[in-house]
N, C-alpha and C positions, 0 to 999 in steps of 0.2 A: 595459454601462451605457447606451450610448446607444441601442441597440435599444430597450432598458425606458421610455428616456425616448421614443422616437418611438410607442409603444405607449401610453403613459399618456396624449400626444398627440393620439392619434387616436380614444382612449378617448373622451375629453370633448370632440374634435368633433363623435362619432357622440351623445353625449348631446347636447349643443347641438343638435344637428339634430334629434333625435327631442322635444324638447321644444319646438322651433321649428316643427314638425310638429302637435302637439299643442295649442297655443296656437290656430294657426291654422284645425286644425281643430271647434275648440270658437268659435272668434269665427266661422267659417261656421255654424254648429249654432244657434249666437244668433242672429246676422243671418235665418236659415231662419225661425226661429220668430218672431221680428216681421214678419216679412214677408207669409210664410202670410196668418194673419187679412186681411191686407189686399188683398193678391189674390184672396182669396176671395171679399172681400166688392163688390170691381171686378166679379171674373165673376160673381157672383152676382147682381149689378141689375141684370144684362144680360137676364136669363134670362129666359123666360116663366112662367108661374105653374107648368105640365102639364111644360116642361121641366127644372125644380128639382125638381120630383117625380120624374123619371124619370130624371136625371142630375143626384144629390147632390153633385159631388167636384170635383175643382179642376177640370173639363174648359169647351173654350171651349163658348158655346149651338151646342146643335145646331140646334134650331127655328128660328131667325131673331136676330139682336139686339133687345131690347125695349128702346128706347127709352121707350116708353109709360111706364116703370116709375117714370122722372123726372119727367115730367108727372102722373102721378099722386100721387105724394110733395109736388110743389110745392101740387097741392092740397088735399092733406092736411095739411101745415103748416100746423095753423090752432091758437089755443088761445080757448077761453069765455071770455068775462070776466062779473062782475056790472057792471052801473052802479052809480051813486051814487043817481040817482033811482030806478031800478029798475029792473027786463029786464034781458036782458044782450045779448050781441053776441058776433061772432070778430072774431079777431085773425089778418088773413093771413099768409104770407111777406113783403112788403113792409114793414110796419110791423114785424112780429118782426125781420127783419134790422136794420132800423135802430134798436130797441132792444136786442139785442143788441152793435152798434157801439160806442153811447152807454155802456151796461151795461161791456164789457169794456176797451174803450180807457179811460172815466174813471177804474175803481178800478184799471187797471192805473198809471197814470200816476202817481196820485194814494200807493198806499200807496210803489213805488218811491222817490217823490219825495220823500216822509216818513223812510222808512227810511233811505235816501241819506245825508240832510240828519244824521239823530241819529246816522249812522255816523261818519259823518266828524267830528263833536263829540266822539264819543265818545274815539275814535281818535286825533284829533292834540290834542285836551285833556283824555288820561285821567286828570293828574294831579289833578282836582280828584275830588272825591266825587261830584258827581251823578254825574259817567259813569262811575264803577266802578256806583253803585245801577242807573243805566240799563240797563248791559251784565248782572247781575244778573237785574233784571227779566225780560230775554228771555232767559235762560237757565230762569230756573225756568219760566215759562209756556210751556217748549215741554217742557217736562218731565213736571211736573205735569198730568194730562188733566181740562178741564174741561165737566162734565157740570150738566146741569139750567141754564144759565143762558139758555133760549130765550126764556123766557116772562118773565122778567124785561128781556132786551133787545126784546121785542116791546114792550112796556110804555113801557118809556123813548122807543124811537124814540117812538111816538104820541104821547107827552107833552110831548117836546120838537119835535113837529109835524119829524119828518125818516122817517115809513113814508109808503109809496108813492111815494117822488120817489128822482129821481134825483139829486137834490143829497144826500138824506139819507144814501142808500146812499154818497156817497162822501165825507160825513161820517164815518160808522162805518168804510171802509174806511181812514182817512187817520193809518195808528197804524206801530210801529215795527215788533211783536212777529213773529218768524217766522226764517225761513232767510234773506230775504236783508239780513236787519239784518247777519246774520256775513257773507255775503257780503261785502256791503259792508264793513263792519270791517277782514276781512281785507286787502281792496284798497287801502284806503284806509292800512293798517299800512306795506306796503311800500314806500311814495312816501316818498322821504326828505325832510325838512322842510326843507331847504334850497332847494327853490323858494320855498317859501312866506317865509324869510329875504332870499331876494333881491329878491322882492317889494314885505317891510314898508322892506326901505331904499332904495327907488323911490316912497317913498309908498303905498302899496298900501295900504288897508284889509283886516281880517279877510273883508268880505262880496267881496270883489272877487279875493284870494287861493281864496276855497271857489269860487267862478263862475268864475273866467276862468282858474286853474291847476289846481287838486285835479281840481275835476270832469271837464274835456277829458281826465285823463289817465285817469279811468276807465269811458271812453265806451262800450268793448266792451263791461265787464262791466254796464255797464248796459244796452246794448241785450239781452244776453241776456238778465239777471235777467226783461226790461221781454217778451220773446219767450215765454219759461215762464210767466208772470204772464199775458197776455194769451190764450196756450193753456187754463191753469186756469180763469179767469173765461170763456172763449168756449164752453165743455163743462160749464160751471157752468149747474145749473136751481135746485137745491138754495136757496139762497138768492132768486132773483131771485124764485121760488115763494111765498117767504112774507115778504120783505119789498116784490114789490113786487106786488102780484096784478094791480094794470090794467095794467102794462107787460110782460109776457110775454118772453122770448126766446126765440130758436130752439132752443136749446139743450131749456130746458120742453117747443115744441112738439115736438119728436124724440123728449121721452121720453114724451108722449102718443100718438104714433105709434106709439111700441115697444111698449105699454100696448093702444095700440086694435085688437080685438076684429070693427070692421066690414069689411063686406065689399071695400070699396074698396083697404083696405090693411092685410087680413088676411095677404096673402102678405109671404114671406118679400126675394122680391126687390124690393118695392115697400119695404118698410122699410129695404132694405140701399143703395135710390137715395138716402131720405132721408139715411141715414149721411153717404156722402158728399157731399151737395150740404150739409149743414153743418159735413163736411172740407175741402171746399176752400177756404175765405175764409184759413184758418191756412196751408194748404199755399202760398198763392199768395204769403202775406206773408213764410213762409220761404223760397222762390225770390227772392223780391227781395233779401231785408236778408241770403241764405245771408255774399256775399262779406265782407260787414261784422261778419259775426259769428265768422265763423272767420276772421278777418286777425289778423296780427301787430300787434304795438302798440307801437313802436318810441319809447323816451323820453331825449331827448337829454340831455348832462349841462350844468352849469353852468362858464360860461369865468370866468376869472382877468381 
């Protein structure tokens, strides 16, 4: 009997271990394959134009490093604009960088702040009816796919004098509907309401309970939500294209590069320097705010 049981034992360590094997080698398998692309496209802006032809593959340059490849990206970063009065112009890297800043920090800020705000309404006063309809709402609209309504909000912005500006766009972005409403929700569910109780009997106002208690405590999840937001809007051309056409961003100008045909930055490595020199503003912001976003979140309890 106890042989059988030191057998059954060792049975399901050797499973344990082959499945701890297995895990591990499937999270390296993942990790390879995101990674790939990205080293590729590091050795690949290195390259020379005759050397990417000659040596397709993950290998380092053999020709020399081409730094050239980024100076040439930089000045190919450009997008046309029309004027108002007529002709048109480019729009260099300078000016694109800094409307993309304006572009992806406001509406990141802006629908976060929005979202936040109706989360946590929803959440700790779900007892009323708006915020079950509220919570409702963002349910079905991420549900339901909505098609053909471009040219109806092209219409509106103009009419309500909010296309082409920057305030208008973060006008339109400044709404609830999406993933980090539940985000939010969520975060906001597990914060026991007992702060906010010890609070109103210190005086405390409702606005001063949501500012100085709720929100400090979901500071992490908002910098990420505000980290993913800010990555989507910085890789975002898509919109800035046709709500905002005299404000360009890098983002547009990249994919006019990927798009351009001439001969300046027909090549392959001259497009792949573009890539990253508008990956790195994201990269640099997630090395700074990494510790703050993966830290623990440590929430003290209430004394007697």
């Amino acid at each position: 009997m106890v042989n059988s049981n030191g057998k059954m034992r060792l049975k399901r360590t050797n499973n344990r271990n082959w499945l701890m094997i297995l895990i591990v080698a499937l999270i390296l398998i993942y990790v390879l394959v995101i990674i790939s692309p990205f080293y590729w496209s590091i050795i690949t802006s290195l390259k020379t134009r005759n050397d990417f032809r000659r040596n397709f593959n993950f290998g380092f340059p053999k020709m020399g490093i081409a730094i050239s490849n980024y100076y040439e990206a930089l000045k190919a970063l450009r997008v046309q604009i029309n004027l108002p009065a007529g002709g048109s112009r480019y729009v260099y890297f300078p000016e694109l960088f800094l409307n993309s800043v304006i572009y992806a920090f406001g509406c990141m800020f802006v629908q976060n702040l929005v979202a936040c705000i109706v989360a946590y309404l929803c959440s700790k006063y779900g007892q009323r009816k708006f915020s079950k309809l509220i919570y409702s709402i963002v349910i079905v609209t991420m549900i339901l796919p909505i098609a053909g309504s471009l040219a109806s909000e092209i219409n509106m912005a103009k009419t309500f004098g909010l296309y082409d500006s920057f305030f208008g766009i973060f006008v339109m972005r400044a709404n609830f509907l999406g993933m980090n409403f539940l985000i939010y929700y969520a975060a906001f569910k597990v914060i026991p309401w007992d702060f906010a109780e010890a609070a109103f009997i210190d005086g405390a106002s409702d606005l001063k309970v949501m500012t100085r208690i709720m929100f400090p405590l979901i500071r992490p999840t908002f910098l990420i939500a505000c980290l993913l937001s800010f990555i989507g809007y910085w890789n975002d051309y898509y919109i800035p294209m046709i709500y905002l056409p005299s404000k360009p961003t890098i983002a547009y100008a990249l994919y006019c590069l990927q798009i351009d045909s001439g001969s300046a930055v027909s090549s392959v490595p001259a497009k792949m320097a573009g890539s990253i020199i508008v990956f790195l503003p994201v990269f640099i912001i997630f090395l700074i705010f990494n510790k703050k976003l993966i830290g623990n979140l440590t929430v003290g309890g209430l004394k007697g």
